[in-house]
C-alpha positions, 0 to 999 in steps of 0.5 A: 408791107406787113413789116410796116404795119407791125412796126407801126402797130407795135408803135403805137401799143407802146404809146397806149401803154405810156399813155395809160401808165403815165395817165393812169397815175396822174388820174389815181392823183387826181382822184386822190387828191380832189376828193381828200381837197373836197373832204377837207371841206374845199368846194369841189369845184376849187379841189378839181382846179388845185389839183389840176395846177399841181398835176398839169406840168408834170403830165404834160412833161411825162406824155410829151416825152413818153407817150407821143415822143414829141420834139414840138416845141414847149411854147407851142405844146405846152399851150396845146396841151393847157387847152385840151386839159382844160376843155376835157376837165372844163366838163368835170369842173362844170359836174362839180359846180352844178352838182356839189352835193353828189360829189360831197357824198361820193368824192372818190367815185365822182371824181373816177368818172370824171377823170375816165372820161376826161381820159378818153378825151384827151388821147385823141386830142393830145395825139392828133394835135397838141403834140402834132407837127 
């Protein structure tokens, strides 16, 4: 029984670590980008959706893969993992919309926040369903 549970414990510190790795990068490319969109004079709002469409298909391809070693299919998973991506930015973008004017004078801490958060979201969401028989 004890064997069981370091199995599945060490499962799933090796899928945290996936998941922070590959979300990790994708979140330091998300902060990058939507504030270097922002500077550019691109209203927060439509940055956080550009960049959203760049980093969505390969996230989801390294954490479906990766992290959650799912086998569900992509007409099924892919989906899935749009909604959770966009209910947990949906948060970010509605920040984005409504306070302009904070995010034009910190882009780069605005959008840190926001991608710890919409991180810290989306695990469990990504784990108990998107991939999830």
């Amino acid at each position: 029984m004890e064997r069981l549970h370091s199995i599945a414990s060490n499962r799933r510190v090796v899928e945290i670590a996936w998941f922070l790795v590959i979300g990790g990068l994708s979140a330091v490319l998300y902060i990058v980008i939507s504030a270097e969109l922002t500077i550019l004079g691109l209203r927060p709002s439509i940055a956080l959706l550009l960049t959203l469409v760049l980093l969505v298909p390969p996230t989801y391809l390294a954490q479906r893969r990766l992290t959650f070693q799912s086998d569900l299919e992509h007409a099924i998973a892919f989906p899935r993992y749009v909604t959770t991506q966009l209910t947990g930015n949906g948060v970010g973008l509605l920040g984005a919309a409504i306070f302009p004017g904070a995010i034009l004078r910190q882009p780069f801490l605005a959008f840190t926040i926001v991608a710890i958060g919409v991180a810290t979201l989306n695990y469990g969401v990504l784990k108990l369903w998107a991939f999830r028989r």
